[in-house]
C-alpha positions in Angstrom: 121.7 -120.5 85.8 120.6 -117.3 84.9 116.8 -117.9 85.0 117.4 -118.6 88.9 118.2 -115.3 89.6 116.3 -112.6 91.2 114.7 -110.3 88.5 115.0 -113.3 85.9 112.5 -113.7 82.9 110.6 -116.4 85.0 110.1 -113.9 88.2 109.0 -111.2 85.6 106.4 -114.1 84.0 105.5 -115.3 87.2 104.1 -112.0 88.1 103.0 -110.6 84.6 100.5 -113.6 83.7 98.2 -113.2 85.5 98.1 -109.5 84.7 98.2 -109.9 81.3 95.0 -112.3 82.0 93.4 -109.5 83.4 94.7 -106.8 80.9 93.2 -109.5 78.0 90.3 -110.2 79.6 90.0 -106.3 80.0 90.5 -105.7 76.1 87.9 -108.0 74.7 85.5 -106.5 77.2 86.3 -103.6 75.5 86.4 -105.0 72.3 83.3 -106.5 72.5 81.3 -103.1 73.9 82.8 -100.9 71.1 81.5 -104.2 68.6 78.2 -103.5 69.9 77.5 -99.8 70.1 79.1 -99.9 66.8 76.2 -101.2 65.8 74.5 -98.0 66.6 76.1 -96.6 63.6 79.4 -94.6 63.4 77.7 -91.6 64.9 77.2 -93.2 68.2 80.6 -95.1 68.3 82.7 -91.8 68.2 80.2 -89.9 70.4 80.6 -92.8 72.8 84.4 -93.0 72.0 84.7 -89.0 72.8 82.6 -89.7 76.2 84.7 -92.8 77.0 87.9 -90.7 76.7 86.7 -87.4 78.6 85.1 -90.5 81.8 89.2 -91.5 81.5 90.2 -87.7 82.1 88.1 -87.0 84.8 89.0 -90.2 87.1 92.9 -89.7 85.8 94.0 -87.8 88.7 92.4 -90.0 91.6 93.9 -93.1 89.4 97.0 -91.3 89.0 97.8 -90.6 93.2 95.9 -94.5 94.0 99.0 -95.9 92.0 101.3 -93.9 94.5 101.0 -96.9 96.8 102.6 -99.2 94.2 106.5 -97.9 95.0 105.7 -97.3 98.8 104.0 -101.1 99.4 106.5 -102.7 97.2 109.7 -101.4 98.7 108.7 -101.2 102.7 107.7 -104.5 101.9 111.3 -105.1 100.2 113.2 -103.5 103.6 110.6 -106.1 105.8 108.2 -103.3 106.9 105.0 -105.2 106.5 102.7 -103.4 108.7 103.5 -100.4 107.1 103.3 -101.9 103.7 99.7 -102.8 104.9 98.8 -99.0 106.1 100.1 -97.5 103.2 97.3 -99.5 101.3 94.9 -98.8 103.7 95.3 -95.3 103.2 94.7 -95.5 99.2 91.9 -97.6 99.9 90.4 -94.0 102.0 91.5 -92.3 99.2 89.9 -94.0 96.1 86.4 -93.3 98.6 86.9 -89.9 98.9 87.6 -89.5 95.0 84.5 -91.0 93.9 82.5 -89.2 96.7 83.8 -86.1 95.0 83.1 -87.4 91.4 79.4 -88.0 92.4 79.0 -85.2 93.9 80.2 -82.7 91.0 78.8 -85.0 88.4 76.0 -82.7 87.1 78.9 -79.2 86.5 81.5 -81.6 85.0 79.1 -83.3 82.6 78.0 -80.1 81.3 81.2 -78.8 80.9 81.7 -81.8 78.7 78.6 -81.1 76.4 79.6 -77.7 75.6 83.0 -79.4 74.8 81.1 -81.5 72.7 79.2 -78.9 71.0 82.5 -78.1 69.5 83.1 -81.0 67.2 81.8 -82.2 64.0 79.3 -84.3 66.2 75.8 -83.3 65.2 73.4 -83.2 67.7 72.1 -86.2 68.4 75.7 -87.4 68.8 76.5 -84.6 71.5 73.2 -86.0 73.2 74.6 -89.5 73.1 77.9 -88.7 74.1 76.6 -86.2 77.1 74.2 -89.0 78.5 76.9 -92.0 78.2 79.2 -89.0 80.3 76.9 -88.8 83.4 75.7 -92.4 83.6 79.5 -93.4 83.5 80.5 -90.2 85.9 77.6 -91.5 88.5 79.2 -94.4 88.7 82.8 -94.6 89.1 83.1 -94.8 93.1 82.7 -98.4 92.9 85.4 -98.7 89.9 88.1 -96.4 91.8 87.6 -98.6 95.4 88.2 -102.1 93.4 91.4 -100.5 92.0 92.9 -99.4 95.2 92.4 -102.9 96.5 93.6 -104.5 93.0 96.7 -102.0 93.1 97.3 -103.0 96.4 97.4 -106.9 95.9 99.5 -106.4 92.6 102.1 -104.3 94.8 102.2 -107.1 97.2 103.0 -109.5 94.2 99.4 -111.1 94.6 98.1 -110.9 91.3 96.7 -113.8 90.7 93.4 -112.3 93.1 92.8 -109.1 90.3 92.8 -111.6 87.9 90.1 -114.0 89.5 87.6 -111.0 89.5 88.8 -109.6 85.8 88.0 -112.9 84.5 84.8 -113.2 86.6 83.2 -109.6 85.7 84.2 -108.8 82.5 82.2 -111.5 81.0 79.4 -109.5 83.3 79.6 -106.4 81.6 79.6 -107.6 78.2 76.1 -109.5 79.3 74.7 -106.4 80.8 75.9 -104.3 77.9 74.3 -106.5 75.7 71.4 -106.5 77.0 70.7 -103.2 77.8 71.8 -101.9 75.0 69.8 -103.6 72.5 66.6 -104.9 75.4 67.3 -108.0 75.7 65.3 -110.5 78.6 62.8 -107.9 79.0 64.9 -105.1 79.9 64.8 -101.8 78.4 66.4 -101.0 74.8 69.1 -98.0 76.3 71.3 -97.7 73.4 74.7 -96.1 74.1 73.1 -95.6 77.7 72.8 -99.3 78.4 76.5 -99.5 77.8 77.2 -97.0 80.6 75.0 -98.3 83.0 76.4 -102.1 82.9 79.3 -101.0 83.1 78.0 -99.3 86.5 76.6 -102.0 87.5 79.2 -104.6 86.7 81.7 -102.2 88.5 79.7 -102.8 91.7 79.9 -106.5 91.5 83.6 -106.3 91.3 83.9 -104.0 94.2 81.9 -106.6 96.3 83.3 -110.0 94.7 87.6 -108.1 95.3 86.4 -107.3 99.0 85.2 -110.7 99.9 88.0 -112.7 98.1 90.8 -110.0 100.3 89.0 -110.4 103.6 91.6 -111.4 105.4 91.4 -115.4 107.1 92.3 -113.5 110.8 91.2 -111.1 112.2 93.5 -107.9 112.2 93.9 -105.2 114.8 91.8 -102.4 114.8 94.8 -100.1 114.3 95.9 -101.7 111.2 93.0 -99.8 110.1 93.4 -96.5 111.1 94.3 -93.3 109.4 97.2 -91.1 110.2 97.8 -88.0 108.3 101.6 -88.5 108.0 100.7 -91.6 106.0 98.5 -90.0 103.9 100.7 -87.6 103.3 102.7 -90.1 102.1 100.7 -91.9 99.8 99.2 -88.3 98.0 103.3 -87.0 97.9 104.4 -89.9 96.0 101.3 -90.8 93.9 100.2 -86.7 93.0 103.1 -87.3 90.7 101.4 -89.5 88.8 97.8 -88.1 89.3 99.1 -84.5 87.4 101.5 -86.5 84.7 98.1 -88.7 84.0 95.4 -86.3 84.0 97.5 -83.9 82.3 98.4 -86.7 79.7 95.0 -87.5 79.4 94.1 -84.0 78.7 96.3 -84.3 75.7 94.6 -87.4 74.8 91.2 -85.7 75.2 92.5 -82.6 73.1 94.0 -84.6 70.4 90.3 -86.5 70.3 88.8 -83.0 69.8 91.1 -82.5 67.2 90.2 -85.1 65.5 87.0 -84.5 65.9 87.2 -81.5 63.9 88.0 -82.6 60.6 84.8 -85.1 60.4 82.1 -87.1 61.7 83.8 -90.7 60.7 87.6 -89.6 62.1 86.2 -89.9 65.6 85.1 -93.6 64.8 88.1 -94.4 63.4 90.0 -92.9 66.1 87.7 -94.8 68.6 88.5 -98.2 67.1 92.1 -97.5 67.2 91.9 -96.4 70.6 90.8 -100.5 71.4 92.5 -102.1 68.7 96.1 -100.6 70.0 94.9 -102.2 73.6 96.0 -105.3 72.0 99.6 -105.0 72.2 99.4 -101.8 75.1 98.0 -103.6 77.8 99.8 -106.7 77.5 103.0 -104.5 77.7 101.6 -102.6 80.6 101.2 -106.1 82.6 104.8 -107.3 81.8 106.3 -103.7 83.1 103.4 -103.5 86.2 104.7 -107.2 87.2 108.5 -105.7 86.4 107.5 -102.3 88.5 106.5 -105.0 91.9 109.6 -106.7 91.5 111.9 -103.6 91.1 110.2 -101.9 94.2 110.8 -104.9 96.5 114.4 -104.9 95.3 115.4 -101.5 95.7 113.7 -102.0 99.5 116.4 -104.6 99.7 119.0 -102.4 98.1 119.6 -105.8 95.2 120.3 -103.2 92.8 121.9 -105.8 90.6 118.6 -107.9 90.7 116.9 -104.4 89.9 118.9 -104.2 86.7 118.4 -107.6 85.8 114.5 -107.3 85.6 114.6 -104.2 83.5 116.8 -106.4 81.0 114.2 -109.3 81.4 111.0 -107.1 81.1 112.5 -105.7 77.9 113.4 -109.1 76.3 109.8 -110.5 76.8 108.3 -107.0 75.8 109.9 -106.7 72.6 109.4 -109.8 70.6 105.8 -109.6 71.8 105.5 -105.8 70.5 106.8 -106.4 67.4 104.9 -109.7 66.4 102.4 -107.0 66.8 103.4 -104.6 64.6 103.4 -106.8 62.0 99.6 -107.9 62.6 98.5 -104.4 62.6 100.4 -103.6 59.4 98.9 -106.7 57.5 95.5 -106.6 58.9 94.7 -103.3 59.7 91.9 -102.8 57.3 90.3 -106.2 58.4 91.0 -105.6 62.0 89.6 -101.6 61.5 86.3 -103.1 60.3 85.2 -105.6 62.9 84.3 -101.8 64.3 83.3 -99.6 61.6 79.6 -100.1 60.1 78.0 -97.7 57.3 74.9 -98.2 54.9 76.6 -95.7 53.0 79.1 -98.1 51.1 81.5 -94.9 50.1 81.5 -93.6 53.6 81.9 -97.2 54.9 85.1 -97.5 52.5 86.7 -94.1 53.7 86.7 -95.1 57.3 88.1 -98.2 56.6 90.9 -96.5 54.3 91.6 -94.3 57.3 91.2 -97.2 60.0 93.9 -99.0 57.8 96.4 -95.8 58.2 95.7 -95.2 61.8 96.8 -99.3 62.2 100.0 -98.3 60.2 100.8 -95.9 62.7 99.9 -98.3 65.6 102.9 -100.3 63.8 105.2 -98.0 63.4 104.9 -97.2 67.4 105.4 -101.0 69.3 109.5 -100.5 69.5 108.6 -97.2 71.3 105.9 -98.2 73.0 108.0 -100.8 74.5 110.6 -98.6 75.3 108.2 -96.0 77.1 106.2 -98.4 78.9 109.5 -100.5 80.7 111.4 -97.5 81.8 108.3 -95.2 82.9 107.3 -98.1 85.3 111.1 -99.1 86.0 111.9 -95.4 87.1 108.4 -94.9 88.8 109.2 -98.4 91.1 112.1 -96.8 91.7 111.6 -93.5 93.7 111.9 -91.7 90.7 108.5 -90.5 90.0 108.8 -86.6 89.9 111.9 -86.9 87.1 109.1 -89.1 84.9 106.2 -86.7 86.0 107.4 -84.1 84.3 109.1 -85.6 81.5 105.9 -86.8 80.5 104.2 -84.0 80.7 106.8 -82.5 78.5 106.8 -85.2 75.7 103.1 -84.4 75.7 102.2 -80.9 75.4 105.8 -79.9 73.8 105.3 -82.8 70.7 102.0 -84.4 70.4 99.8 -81.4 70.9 101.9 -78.8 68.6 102.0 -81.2 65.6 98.5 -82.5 66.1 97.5 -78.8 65.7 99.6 -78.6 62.7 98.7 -81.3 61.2 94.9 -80.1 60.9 95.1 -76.3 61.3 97.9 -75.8 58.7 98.6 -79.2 56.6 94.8 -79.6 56.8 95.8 -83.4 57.3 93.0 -86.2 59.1 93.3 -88.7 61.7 96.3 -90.8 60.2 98.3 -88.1 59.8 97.9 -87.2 63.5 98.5 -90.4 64.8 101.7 -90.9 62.6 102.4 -87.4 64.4 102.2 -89.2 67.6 105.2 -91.1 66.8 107.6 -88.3 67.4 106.3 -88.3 71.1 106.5 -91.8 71.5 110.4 -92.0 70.1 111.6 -89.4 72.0 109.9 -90.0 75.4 111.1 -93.7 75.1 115.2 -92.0 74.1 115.0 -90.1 76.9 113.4 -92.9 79.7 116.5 -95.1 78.3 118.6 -92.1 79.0 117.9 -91.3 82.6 117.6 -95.2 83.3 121.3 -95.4 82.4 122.4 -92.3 83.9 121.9 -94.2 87.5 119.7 -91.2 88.8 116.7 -93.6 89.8 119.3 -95.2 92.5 119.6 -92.2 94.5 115.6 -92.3 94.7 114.7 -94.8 96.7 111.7 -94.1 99.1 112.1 -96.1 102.4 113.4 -94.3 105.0 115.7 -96.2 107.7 114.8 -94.4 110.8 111.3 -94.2 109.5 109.1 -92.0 112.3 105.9 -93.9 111.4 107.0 -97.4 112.1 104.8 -99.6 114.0 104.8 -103.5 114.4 104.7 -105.8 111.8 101.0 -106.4 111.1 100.3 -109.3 108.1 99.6 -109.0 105.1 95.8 -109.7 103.6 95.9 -113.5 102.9 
């Protein structure tokens, strides 16, 4: 039967559940922190929402080049290189600590470069303040964040997912507690505001660093040169995940210009942008665990050289991504103005009723996207498992700053349009990227790509994997 075979819809599942746990569990912690400093007033929710965004740009890179050990884990595992496999995350792990080092260290110059950013938009002042504060708290604390990803990245690539998940499902429900009561001063601690939200998340971050290091201690003891750190291998692991550190930051950037944008037409647009931001999460990040769980599986079969099993969980990603993508469509098209205003709170009852107006066009657009989205999201992470990273660098680079920043511009500078307008804008970058991934899928580039070497000069013995 079909479903027995490698790459089937069941291996796909098998491996995507338990990310998608996480990826849910990840989304109403979101949900829930936007719920609350929404209750701040719409002022604080799109300062916050700006911040939030520009915190994503400036980890992006160091995300971006941790996520290089996905392909090289997954397919020296695949050709029975497990020591290796093991170094390679090692070396990520030395990585994500050298990021955050950095990040702490240059906290103070980035965040002001982000108030005078700030300064720019329709925010008034106390907003900027808001924003800039929720910057550095977040900034200060992102070490812990980018050393549980390496380690979460690591046991995803080696198909254990099911450890990620435990601590998702463990923390998340943490932060939301902290958030809560920080934010508002709950159990005698102090009433923060937007700052409380920052600072649990810092703190919850920590826990999850210390809870994903106990749970992958390994049951035996490994040799003290599974440990140690060889420049060739770094070399490695930065060649192969750069890629992805430029197309993300540089993606991001877009992201963050687009929010500025936005933020130029009004006060409101940036909480209605916010909101979207979370509410398309819903149907994003499930997506991204069913092509992350296809991604593990494609790597460990192009290691083997099964290209036929590789082909066969592209097919099977796609036929669980779709249906899922488009039942969601439909949700955001019938209940966008409902969904738009679990987030969006006004005393004035005429401004309250234009951001829910524009929070029901901005779900409209969400709509119109999911095919594409779906598209995008299975071939980006099918061609990335497979060696092909630098094609899908700069192709998404391209889409980006060639499509989505042009007509966002136009949209607002000479059409004088507002937030829906850009994000139905968006859908010319989300069609055409996902035309062109389908493209160079079936062009057969990707099998020319593949990243394990035979005569590889830095192989050592097997060493096993964390247990």
């Amino acid at each position: 039967m079909t479903s027995s075979l490698p790459g089937s819809r069941r291996d796909v599942m098998r491996l995507a559940w338990p990310i998608g746990v996480s990826m849910v569990s990840f989304t109403l912690k979101g949900f829930v922190d936007t719920l609350m400093v929404g209750q701040l007033g719409t002022e604080a929710l799109g300062a916050v929402g700006f911040a939030a965004i520009a915190v994503w740009f400036a980890m992006t890179f160091a995300w971006g080049i941790l996520r290089g050990q996905r392909p090289l884990v997954s397919q020296y595992l695949g050709a029975g290189e497990r020591g290796l496999a093991f170094s390679f995350g090692v070396h990520a792990f030395a990585l994500a600590f050298f990021a955050g080092v950095l990040l702490l260290l240059l906290a103070t110059p980035i965040t002001n470069a982000f108030a005078l950013l700030s300064a720019n938009t329709e925010l008034s002042a106390t907003g900027q303040a808001i924003g800039t504060s929720y910057f550095r708290i977040r900034l200060q604390w992102l070490l812990p964040s980018l050393l549980t990803f390496a380690i979460a990245e690591y046991m995803r690539s080696v198909g254990k997912t099911r450890v990620p998940m435990a601590v998702d499902l463990l923390v998340h429900p943490l932060n939301v507690v902290l958030n809560y009561a920080l934010i508002f001063g709950h159990w005698g601690l102090p009433k923060m505001g937007a700052d409380g939200a920052a600072l649990g998340t810092g703190l919850t971050d920590v826990c999850g660093f210390l809870l994903i290091l106990f749970l992958c201690k390994p049951k035996h003891k490994l040799p003290s040169a599974s440990f140690r750190l060889h420049w060739d291998r770094m070399r490695e692991v930065v060649k192969v995940g750069i890629t992805g550190g430029i197309q993300f930051s540089l993606e991001t950037l877009s992201f963050l210009s687009i929010t500025f944008i936005v933020g130029r037409t009004d006060g409101v647009a940036l909480a209605v942008h916010n909101a979207g931001i979370q509410l398309v999460h819903l149907s994003l990040l499930p997506a991204v665990a069913i092509g992350d769980a296809g991604s593990v599986l494609i790597g460990k079969f192009v290691g083997e050289l099964k290209l036929d099993a590789v082909r066969r969980t592209v097919r099977s990603t796609l036929e669980i991504m779709i249906p899922f993508m488009l039942t969601m469509a439909l949700i955001y098209l019938i209940f966008g103005r409902e969904l738009a205003g679990l987030f969006l709170k006004d005393e004035d009852p005429v401004a309250l009723e234009h951001a829910l107006n524009l929070g029901r066009g901005v779900l409209a657009a969400c709509a119109l996207w999911q095919l594409g989205d779906a598209f995008q999201v299975a071939f980006r992470f099918a061609l990335r498992a497979a060696g092909d990273h630098i094609w899908v660098m700069w192709t998404g680079i391209l889409c980006t700053w060639l499509l989505s920043i042009p007509l966002a511009l136009a949209v607002v500078y000479i059409f004088h349009g507002n937030v829906v307008h850009i994000w139905f804008a968006w859908s010319a970058e989300i069609f055409v990227g996902a035309g062109i991934f389908l493209a160079r899928w079936h062009s057969g580039a990707w099998m020319q790509k593949r990243l394990v070497k035979e005569s590889h000069p830095l192989q050592q013995s097997a060493t096993p994997l964390v247990d």
